[in-house]
C-alpha positions in Angstrom: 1.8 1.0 14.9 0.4 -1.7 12.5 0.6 -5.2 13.8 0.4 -8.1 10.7 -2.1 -10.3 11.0 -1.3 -13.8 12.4 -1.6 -16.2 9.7 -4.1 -18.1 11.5 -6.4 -15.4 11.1 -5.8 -14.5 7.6 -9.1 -15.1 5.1 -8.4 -16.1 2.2 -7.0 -13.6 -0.6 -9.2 -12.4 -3.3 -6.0 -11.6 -5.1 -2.2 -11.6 -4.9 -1.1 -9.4 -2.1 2.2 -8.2 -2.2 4.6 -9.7 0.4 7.4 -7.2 1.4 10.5 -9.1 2.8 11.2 -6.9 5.7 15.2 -7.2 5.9 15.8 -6.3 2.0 13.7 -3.3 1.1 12.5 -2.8 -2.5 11.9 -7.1 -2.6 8.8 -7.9 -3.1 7.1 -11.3 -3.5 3.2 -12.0 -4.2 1.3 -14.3 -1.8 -1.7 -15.7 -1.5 -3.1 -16.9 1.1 -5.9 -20.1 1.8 -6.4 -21.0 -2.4 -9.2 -22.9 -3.1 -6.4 -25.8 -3.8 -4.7 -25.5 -0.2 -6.8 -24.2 2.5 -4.5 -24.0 4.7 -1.7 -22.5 3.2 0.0 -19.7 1.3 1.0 -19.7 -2.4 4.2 -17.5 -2.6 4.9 -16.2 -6.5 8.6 -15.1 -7.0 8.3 -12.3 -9.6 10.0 -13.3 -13.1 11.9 -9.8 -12.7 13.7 -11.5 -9.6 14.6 -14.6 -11.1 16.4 -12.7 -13.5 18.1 -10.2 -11.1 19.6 -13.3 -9.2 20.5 -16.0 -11.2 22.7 -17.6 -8.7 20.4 -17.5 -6.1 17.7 -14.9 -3.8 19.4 -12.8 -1.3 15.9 -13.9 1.1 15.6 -17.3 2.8 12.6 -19.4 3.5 12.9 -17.8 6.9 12.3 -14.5 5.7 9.4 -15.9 3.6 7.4 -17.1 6.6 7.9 -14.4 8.5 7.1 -12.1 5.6 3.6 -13.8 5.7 3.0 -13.9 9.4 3.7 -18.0 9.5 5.3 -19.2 13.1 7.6 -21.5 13.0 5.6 -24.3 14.5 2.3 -23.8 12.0 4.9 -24.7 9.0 4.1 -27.7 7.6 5.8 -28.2 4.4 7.0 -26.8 1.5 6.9 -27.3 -2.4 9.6 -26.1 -4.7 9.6 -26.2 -8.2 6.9 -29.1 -8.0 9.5 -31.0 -5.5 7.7 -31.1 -1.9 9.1 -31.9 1.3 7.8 -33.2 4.6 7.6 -32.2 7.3 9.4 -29.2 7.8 11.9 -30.9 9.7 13.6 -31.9 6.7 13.8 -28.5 5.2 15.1 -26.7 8.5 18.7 -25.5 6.7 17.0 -23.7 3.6 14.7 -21.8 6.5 17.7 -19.8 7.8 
């Protein structure tokens, strides 16, 4: 059985990896993780084909984002949407579930 790789101890990506959400298979999101620009964080890319597949918005949460990438709950930080960020996480708890 393959275990992910805790976040923590993630180097940093040489290239996008693909991030499968585990609850809706066939999703797929790219991440990567420790960019020069952010160190300690992960760059999620949601593929143009997916943007136009659900116009009204995903089927995944934030939730399934993190856990997609191997980020506990208590190592999240913040998060930047659209060039809006918001911080700390506490203030973005209702779009993780």
């Amino acid at each position: 059985m393959l275990f992910p790789v805790l976040f923590s101890q993630r180097p940093p990506s040489c290239q996008w990896e693909p991030l499968s959400i585990a609850r809706l298979p066939g999703i797929v999101l790219w991440a990567w993780y420790r960019p020069a620009h952010l160190p300690t964080g992960v760059v999620v890319s949601i593929p143009a084909e997916l943007l136009a597949a659900f116009p009204a918005g995903f089927p995944f949460t934030l939730g399934d984002v993190l856990a997609a990438a191997s980020v506990p709950p208590q190592q999240f930080q913040a998060v930047s949407l659209f060039g809006y960020e918001w911080q700390p996480a506490m203030a973005v708890t209702s779009i993780v579930h």
